[in-house]
GUFI-156859 format. One record per residue: y, x, z of N, C-alpha, C in turn; residue in one letter; residue number from 1. Coordinates in steps of 0.001 Angstrom, whole numbers, plus 500000, padded with zeros to 6 digits. Layout:
(titor (Y; X; Z); (Y; X; Z); (Y; X; Z); "A"; NUM);
...
END
This chain:
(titor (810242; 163028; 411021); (809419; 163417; 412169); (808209; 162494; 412268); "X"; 1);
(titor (807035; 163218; 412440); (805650; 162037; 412444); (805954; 161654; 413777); "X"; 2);
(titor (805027; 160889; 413958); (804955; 160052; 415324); (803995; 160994; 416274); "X"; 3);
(titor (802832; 161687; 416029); (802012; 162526; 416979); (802381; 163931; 415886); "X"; 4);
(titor (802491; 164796; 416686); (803106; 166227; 415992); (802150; 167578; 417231); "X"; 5);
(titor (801258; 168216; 416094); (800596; 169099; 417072); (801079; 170510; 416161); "X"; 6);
(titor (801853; 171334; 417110); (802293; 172444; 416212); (801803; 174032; 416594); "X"; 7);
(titor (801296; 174483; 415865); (800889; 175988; 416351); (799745; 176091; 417544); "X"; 8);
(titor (798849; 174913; 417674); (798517; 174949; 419237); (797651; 175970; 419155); "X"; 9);
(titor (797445; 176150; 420122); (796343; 177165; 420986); (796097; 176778; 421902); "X"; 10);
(titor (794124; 177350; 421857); (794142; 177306; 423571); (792149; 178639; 423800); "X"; 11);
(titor (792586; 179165; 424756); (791323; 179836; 425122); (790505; 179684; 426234); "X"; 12);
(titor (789491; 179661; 426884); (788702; 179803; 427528); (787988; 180884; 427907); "X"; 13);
(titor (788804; 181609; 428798); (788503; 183369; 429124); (789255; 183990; 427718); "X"; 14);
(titor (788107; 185120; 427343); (788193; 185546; 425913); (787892; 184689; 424702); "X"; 15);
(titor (787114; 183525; 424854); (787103; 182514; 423813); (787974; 181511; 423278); "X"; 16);
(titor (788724; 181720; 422459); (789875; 181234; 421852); (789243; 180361; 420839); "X"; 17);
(titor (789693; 178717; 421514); (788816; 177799; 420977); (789752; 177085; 419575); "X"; 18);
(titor (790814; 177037; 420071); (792109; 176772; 418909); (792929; 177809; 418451); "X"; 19);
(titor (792551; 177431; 417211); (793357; 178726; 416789); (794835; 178593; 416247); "X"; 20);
(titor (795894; 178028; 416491); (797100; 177964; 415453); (797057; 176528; 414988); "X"; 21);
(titor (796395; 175251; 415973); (796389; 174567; 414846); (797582; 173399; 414651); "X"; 22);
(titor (798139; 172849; 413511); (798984; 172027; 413390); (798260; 170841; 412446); "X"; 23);
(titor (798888; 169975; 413138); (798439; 168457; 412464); (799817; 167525; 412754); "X"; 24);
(titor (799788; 166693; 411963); (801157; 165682; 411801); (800096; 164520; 411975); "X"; 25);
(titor (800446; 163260; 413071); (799336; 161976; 412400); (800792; 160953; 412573); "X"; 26);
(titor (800596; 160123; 411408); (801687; 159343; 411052); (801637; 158125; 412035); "X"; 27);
(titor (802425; 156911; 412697); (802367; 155796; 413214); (801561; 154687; 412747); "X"; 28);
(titor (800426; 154081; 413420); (799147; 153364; 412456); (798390; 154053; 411922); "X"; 29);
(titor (798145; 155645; 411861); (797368; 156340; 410884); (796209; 156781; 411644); "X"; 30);
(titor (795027; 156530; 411125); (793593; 156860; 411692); (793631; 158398; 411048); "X"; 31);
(titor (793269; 159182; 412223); (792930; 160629; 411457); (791231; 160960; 412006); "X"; 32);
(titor (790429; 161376; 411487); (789458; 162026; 411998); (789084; 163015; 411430); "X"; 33);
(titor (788568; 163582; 412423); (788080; 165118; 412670); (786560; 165385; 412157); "X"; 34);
(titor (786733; 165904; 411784); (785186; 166278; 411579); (784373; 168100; 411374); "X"; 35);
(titor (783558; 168035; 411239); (783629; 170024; 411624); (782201; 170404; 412925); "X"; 36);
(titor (781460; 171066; 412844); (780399; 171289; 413315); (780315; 171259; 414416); "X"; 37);
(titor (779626; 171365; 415635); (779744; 171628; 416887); (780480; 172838; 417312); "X"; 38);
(titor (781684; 172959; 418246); (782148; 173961; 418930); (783163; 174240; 417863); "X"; 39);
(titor (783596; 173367; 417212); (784640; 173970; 415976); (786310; 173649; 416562); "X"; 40);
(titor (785966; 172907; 417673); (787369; 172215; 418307); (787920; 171673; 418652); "X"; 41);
(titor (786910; 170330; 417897); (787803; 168683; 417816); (787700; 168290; 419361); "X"; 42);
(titor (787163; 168702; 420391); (787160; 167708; 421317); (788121; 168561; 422536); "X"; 43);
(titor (788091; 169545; 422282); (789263; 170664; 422894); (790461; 170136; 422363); "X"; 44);
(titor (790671; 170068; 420965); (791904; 169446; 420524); (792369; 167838; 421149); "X"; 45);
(titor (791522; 166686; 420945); (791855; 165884; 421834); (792582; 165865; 422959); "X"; 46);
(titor (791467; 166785; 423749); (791780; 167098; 425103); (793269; 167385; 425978); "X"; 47);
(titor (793581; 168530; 424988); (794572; 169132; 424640); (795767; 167917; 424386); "X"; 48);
(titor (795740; 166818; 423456); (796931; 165999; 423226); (797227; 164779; 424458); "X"; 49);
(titor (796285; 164823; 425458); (796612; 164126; 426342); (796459; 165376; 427814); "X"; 50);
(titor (796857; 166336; 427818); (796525; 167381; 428730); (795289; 167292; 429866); "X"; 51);
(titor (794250; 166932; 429274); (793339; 167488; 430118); (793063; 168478; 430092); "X"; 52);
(titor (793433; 169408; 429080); (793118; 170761; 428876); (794842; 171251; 428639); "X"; 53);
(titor (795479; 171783; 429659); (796605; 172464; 428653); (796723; 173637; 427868); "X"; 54);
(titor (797970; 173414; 427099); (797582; 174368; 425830); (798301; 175752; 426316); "X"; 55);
(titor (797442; 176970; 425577); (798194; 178016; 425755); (799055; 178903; 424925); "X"; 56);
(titor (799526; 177868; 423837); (800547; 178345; 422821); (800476; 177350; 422131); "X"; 57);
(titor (802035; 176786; 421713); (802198; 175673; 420787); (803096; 174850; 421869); "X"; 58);
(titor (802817; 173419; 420597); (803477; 172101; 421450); (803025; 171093; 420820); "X"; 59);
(titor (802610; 169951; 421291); (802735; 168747; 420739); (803703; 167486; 421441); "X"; 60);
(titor (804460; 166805; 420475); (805185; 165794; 420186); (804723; 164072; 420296); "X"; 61);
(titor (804893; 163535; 421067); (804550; 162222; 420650); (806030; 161433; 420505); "X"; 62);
(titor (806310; 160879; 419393); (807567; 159682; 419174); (809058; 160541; 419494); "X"; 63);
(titor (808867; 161997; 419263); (809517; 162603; 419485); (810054; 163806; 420804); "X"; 64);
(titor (808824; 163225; 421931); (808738; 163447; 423410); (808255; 164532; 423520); "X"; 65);
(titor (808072; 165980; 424119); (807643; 166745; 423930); (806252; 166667; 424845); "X"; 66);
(titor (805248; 166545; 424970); (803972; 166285; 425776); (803390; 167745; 426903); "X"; 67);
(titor (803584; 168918; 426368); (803389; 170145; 426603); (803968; 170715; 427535); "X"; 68);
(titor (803262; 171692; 428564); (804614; 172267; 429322); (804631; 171920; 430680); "X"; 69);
(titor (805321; 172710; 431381); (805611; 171813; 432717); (806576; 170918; 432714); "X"; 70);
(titor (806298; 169816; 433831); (807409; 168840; 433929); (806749; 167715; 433115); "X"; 71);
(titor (805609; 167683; 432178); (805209; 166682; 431847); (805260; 165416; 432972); "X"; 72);
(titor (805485; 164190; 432471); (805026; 163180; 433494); (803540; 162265; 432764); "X"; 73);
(titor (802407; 162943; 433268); (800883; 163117; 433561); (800630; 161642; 433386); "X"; 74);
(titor (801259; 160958; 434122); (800792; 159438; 434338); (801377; 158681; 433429); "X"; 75);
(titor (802264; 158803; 432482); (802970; 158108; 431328); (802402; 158585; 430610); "X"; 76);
(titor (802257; 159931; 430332); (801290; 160430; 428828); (799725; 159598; 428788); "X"; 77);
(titor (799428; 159508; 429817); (798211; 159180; 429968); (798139; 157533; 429796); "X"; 78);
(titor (798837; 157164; 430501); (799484; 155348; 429911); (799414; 155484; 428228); "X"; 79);
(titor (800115; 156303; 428131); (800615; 155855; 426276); (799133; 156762; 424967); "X"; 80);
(titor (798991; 157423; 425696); (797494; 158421; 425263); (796300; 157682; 425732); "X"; 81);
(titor (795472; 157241; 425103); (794171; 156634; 425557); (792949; 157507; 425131); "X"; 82);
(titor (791929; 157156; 425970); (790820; 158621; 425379); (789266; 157998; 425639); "X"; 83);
(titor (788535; 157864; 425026); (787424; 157524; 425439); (786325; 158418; 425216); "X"; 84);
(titor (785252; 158954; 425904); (784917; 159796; 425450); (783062; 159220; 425342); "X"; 85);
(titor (781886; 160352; 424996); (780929; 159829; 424346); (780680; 159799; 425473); "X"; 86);
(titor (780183; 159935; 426937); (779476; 159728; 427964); (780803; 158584; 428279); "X"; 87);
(titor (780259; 157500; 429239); (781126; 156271; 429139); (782512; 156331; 430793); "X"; 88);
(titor (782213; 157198; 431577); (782896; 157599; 432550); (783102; 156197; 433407); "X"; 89);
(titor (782328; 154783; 433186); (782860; 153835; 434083); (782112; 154028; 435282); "X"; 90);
(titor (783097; 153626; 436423); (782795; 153432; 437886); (781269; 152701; 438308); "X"; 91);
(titor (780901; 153390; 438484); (779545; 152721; 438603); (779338; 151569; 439789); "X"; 92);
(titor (779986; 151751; 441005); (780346; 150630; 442051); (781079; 149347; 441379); "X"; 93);
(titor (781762; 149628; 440673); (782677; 148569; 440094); (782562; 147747; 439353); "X"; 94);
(titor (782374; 146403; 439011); (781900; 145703; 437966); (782661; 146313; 436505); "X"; 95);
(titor (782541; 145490; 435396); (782871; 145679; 434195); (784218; 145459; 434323); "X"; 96);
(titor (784566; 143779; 435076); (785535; 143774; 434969); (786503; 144154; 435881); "X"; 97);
(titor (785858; 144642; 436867); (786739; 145985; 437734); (787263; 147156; 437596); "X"; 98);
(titor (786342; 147339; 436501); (786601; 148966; 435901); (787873; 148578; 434628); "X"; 99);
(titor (787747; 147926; 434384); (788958; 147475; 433053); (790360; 146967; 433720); "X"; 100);
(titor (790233; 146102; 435189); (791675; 145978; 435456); (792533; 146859; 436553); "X"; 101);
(titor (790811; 148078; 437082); (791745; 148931; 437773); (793332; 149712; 437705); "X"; 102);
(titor (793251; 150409; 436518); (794413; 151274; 435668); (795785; 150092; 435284); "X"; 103);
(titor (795227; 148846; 434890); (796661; 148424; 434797); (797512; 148040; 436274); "X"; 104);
(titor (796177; 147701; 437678); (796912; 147478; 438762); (797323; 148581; 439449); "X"; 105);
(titor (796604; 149963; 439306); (797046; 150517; 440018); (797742; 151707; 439700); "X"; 106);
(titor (798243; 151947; 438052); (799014; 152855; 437724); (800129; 152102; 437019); "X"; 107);
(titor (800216; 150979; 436645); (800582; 150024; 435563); (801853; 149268; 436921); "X"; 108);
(titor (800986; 148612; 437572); (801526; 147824; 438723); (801819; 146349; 438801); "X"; 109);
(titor (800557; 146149; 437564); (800832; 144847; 437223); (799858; 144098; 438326); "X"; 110);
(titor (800207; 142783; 438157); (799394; 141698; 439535); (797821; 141740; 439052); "X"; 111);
(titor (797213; 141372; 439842); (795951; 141221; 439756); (795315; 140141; 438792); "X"; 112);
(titor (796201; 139174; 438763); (796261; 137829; 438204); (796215; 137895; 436300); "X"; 113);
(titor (796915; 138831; 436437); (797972; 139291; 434997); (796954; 140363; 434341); "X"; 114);
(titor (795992; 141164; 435262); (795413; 142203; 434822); (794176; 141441; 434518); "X"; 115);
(titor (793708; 140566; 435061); (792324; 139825; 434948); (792512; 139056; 433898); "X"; 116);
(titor (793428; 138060; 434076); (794023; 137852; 432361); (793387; 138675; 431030); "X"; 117);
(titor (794540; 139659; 430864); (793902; 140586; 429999); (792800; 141480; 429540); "X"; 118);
(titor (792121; 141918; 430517); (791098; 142181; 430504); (789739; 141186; 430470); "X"; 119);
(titor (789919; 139845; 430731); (789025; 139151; 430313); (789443; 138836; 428779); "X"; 120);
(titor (790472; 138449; 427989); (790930; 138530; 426646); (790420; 140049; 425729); "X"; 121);
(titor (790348; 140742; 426811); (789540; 142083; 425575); (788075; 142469; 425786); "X"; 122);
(titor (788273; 141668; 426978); (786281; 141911; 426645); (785604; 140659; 426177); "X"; 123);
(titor (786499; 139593; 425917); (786174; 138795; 424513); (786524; 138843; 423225); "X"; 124);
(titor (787054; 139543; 422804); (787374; 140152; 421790); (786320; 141183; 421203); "X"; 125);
(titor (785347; 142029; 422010); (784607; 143283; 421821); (783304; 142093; 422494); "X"; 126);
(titor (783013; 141306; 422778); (781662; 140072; 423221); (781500; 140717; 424523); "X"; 127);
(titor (781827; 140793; 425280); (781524; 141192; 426298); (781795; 140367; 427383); "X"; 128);
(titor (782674; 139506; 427231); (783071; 138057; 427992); (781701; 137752; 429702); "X"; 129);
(titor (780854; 137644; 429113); (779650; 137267; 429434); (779079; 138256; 430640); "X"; 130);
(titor (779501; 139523; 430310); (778927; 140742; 431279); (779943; 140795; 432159); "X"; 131);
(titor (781075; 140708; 432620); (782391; 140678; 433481); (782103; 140909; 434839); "X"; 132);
(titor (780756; 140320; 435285); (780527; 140533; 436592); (779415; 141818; 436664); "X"; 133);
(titor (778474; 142199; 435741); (777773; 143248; 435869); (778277; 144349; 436043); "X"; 134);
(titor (777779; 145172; 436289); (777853; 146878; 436992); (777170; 147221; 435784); "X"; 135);
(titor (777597; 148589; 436180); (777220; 149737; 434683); (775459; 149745; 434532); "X"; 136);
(titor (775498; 149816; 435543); (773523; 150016; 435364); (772896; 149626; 434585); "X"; 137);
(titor (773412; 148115; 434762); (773140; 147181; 433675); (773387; 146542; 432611); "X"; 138);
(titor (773980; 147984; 431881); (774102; 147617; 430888); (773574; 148450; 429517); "X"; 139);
(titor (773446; 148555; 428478); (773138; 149143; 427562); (774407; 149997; 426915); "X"; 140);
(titor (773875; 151184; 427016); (774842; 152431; 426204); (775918; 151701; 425490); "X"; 141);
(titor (775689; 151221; 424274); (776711; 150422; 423697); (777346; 149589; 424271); "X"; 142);
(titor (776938; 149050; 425156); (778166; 147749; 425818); (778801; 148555; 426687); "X"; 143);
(titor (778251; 149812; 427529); (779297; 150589; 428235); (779860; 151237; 427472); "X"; 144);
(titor (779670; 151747; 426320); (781055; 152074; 425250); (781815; 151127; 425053); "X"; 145);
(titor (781465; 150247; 424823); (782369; 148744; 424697); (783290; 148896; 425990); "X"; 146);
(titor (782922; 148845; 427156); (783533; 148477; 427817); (784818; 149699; 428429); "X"; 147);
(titor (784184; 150941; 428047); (784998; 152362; 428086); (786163; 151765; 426973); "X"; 148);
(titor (786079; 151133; 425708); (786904; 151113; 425031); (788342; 150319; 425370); "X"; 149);
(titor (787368; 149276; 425965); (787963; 148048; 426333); (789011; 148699; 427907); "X"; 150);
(titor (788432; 149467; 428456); (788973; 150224; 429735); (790314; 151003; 429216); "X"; 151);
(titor (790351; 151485; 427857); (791364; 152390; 427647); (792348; 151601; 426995); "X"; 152);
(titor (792071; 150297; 426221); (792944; 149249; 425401); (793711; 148324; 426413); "X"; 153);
(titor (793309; 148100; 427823); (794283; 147491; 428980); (794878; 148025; 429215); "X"; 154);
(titor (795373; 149827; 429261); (796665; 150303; 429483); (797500; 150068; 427850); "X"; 155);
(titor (797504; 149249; 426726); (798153; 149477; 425672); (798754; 150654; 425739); "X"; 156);
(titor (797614; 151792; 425327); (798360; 153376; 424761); (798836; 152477; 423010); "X"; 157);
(titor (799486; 153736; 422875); (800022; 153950; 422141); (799835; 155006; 420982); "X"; 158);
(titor (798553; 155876; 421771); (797771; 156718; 420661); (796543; 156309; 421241); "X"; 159);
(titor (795298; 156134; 420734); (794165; 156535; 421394); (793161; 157206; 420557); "X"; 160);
(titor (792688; 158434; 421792); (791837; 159568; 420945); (790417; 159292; 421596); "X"; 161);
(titor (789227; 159537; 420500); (787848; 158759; 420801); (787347; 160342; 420335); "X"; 162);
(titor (786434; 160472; 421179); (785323; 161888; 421481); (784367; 161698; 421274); "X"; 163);
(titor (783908; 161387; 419471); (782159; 161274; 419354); (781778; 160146; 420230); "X"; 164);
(titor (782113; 158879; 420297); (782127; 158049; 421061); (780605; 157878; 420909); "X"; 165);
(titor (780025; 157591; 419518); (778667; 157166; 419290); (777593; 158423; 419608); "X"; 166);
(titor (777879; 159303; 420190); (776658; 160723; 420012); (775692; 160469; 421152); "X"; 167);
(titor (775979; 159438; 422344); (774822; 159315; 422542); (774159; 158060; 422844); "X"; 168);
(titor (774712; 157573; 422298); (774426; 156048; 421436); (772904; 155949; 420244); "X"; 169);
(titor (771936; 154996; 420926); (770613; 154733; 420163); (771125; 154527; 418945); "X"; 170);
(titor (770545; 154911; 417395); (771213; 154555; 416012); (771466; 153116; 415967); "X"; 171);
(titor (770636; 152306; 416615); (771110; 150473; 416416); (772103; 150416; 417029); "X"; 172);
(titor (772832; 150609; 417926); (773762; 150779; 418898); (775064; 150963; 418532); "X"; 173);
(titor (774933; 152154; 417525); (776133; 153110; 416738); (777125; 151625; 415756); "X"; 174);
(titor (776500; 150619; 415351); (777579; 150034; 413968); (777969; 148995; 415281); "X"; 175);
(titor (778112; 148383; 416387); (778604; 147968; 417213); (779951; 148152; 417652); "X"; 176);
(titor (779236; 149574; 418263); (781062; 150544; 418627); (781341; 150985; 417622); "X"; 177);
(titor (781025; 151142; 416416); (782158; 151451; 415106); (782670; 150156; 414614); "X"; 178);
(titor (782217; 149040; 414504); (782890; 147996; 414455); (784230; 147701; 415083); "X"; 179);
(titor (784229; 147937; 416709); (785717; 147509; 417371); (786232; 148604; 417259); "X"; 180);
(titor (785993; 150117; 416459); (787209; 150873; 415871); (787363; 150524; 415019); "X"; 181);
(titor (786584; 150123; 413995); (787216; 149662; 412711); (788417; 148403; 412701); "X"; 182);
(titor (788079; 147183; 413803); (788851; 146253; 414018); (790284; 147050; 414516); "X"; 183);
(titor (790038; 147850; 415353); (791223; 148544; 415926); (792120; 149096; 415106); "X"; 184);
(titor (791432; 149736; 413756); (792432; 150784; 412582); (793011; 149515; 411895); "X"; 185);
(titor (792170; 148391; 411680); (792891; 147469; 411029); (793962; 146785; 411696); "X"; 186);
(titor (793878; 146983; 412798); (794941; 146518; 413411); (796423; 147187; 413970); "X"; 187);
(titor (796184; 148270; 413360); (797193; 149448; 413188); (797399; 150718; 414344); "X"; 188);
(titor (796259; 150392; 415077); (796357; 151183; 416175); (796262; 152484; 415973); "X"; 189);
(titor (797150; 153168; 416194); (797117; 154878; 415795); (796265; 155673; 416594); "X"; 190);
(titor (795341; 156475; 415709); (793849; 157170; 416129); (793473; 158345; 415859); "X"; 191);
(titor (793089; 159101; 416659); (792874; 160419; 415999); (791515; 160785; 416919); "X"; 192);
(titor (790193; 160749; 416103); (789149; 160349; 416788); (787931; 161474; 415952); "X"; 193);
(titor (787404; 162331; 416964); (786386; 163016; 416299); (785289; 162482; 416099); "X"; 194);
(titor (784522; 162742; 414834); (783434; 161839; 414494); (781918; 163058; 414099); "X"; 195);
(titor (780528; 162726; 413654); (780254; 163172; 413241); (779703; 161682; 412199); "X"; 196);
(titor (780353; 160457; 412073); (779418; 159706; 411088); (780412; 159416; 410177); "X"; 197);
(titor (779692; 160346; 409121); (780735; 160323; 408002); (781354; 159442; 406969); "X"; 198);
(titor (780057; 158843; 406798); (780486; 157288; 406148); (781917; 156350; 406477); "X"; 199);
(titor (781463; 156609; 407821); (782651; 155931; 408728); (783840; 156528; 408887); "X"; 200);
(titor (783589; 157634; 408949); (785535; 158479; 408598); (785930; 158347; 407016); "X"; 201);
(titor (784681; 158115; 405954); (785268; 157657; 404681); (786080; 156160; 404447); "X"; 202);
(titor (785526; 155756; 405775); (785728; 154322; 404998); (787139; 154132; 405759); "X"; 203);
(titor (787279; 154490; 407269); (788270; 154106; 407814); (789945; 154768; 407987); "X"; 204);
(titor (789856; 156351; 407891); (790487; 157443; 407718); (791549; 157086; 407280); "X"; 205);
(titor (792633; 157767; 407410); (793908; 157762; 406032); (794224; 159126; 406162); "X"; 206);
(titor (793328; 159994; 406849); (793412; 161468; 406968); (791829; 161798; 407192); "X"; 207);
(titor (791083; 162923; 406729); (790527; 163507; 407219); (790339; 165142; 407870); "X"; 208);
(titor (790410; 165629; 408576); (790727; 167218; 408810); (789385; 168033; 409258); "X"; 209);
(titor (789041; 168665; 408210); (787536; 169761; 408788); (787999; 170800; 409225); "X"; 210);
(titor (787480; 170754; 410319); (787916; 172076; 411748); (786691; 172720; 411547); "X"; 211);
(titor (786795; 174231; 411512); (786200; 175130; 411446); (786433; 176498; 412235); "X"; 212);
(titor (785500; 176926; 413323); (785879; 177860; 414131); (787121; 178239; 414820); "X"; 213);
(titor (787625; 176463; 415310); (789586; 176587; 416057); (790347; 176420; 414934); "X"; 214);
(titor (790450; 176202; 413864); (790976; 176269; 412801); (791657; 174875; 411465); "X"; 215);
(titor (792430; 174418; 411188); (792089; 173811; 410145); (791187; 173829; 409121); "X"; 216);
(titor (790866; 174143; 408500); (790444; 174576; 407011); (790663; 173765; 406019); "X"; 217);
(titor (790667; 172323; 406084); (791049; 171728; 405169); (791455; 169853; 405438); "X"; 218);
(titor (792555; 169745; 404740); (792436; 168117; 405853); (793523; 167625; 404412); "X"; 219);
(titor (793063; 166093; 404373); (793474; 164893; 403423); (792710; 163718; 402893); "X"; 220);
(titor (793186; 163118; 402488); (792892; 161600; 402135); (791350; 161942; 402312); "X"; 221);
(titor (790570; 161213; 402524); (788763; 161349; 402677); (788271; 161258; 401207); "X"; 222);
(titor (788806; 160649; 400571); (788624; 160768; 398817); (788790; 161981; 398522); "X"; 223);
(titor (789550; 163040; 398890); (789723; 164064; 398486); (788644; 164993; 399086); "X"; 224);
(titor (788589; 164828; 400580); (787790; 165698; 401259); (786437; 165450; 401281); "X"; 225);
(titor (785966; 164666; 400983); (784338; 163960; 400549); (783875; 164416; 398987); "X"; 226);
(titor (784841; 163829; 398662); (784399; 163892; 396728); (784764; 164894; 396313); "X"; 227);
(titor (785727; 165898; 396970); (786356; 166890; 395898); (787459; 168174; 396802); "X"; 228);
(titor (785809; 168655; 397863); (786537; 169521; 398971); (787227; 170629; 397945); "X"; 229);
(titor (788046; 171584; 398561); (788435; 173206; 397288); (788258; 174415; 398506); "X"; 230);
(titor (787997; 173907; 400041); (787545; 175100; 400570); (786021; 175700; 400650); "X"; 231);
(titor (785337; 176832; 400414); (784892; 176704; 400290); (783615; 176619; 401478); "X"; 232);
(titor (783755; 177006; 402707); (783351; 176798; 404127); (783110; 174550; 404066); "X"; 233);
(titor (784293; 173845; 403228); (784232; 172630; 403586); (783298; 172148; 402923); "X"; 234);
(titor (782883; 172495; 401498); (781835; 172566; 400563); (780496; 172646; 401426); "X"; 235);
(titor (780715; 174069; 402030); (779016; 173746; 402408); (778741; 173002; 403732); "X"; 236);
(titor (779773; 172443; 404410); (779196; 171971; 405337); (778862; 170380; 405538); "X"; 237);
(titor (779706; 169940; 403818); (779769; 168344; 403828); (778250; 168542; 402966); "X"; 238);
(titor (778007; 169517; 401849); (776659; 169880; 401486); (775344; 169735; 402711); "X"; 239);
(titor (775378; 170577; 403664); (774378; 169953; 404081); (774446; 168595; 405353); "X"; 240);
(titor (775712; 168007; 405360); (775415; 166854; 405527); (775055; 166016; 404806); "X"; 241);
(titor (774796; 166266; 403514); (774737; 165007; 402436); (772965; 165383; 402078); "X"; 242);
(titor (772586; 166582; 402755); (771128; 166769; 402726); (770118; 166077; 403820); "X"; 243);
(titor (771187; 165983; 404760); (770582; 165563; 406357); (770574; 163527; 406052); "X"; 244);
(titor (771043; 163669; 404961); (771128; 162226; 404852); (772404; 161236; 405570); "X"; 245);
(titor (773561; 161665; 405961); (774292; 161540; 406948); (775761; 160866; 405836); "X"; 246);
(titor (775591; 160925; 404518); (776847; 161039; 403864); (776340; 160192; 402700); "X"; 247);
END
C-alpha cells in the first residue's frame, strides 16, 4: 500500500468535468510533480487531496486512512496535509510571526511559548529570522512565499501539496522559493507539488505525471518523461516548452 493513494478520482464543475478517472500512488518521502498546461487539473487535483474541493467519484488514501467522504475529520486532514498555494494567503493584520504560530495554537493547542519557539526556528532556517515582526505589506512576493511555506511546515503535515507556488513570483525571486523545496525533498518530506519550472521537477522529482485535459497521460521517473516521453500529446507539449526556452 503507498502512503498517499488517489484512486479513480473525479470531480466536475457543473457540466465541466475537470478530473477525469485519475489514479496516482505517491510513495513515503517521494516528491511527485505535476506538470501539464493550464486547466489540465493539477491544482483541482491538489485541492481535491486535502478536500477543499470534494471529490465526486473515487477515493483517496493517506497511510492507509481513507480521506474522502463524509465523516472526514477536516481538521486532522488538514494538520497532516499542508498546501501552499501561488497567491501567499497570509493574514495581513498579523505579523509574520503571527501568521506562522497561529495554526499550531489554535488548532494544534500547543502554548504560545512552544509555538514561538518553533516558528522562530523555521523562519531561520528559510532567512527570515529578521522579518518576524513585519506584516505582509512589507514584504516582497518571495519572502511571503517563504513565509506561506514556513506557515504550512509549523503544523508538521505529513504530506505537503504546493500550487505553482512560484507563478507569481518576479523571475529573481523564483530560485529562492525553489531552494527551501529543494531543502525540503532532501529532507524527505513527502510532496506532490504542481509546477510549471521544469528544470526543477527534473532535478528534484522521483515521479513526474503530465496531466492532460483531467487525465493522466503519462507519469515516471523525469529521465524518462523529459528525455524519452512515448505519449504522444506529452511529446508535444514538453516540445514546445523546450522552444519557450523553459527546459
Amino acid at each position: 500500500m503507498s502512503f498517499l493513494e488517489i484512486e479513480d478520482v473525479r470531480k466536475s464543475f457543473g457540466h465541466n468535468e475537470v478530473l477525469k478517472g485519475v489514479t496516482l500512488n505517491v510513495e513515503r518521502h517521494e516528491v511527485v510533480c505535476l506538470i501539464g498546461a493550464s486547466g489540465s487539473g493539477k491544482s483541482t487535483l491538489l485541492r481535491c487531496v486535502n478536500q477543499l474541493e470534494q471529490v465526486n467519484g473515487g477515493e483517496i488514501h493517506i497511510d492507509g486512512d481513507t480521506v474522502t467522504g463524509a465523516g472526514v475529520d477536516l481538521n486532522k486532514l488538514r494538520r497532516d496535509v499542508g498546501i501552499v498555494f501561488q497567491s501567499y494567503n497570509l493574514f495581513p493584520h498579523m505579523s509574520v510571526l503571527e501568521n506562522v504560530m497561529l495554526a499550531p495554537t489554535r488548532v494544534v493547542g500547543i502554548s504560545k511559548e512552544e509555538a514561538k519557539e518553533k516558528a522562530m526556528t523555521l523562519l531561520t532556517s528559510v532567512g527570515m529570522q529578521d522579518k518576524s515582526s513585519a506584516y505582509p505589506d512589507m514584504l516582497s512576493g518571495g519572502q511571503q512565499q517563504r513565509v506561506a511555506i514556513v506557515r504550512a511546515l509549523a503544523m508538521e503535515p505529513r504530506v505537503m501539496l504546493l500550487d505553482e507556488i512560484t507563478a507569481a513570483l518576479d523571475p529573481e525571486l523564483v530560485g529562492d522559493v525553489l531552494e527551501i523545496v529543494r531543502e525540503l525533498a532532501h529532507g524527505g518530506l513527502t510532496m506532490l507539488l504542481a509546477t510549471h519550472e521544469m528544470g526543477f521537477a527534473r532535478e528534484v522529482a522521483s515521479q513526474v505525471c503530465f496531466l492532460d485535459s483531467g487525465s493522466i497521460c503519462e507519469n515516471g521517473p523525469p529521465e524518462q518523461i523529459f528525455d524519452n516521453p512515448t505519449e504522444p500529446r506529452t511529446q508535444q507539449f514538453l516540445s514546445r516548452v523546450v522552444k519557450s526556452g523553459r527546459l
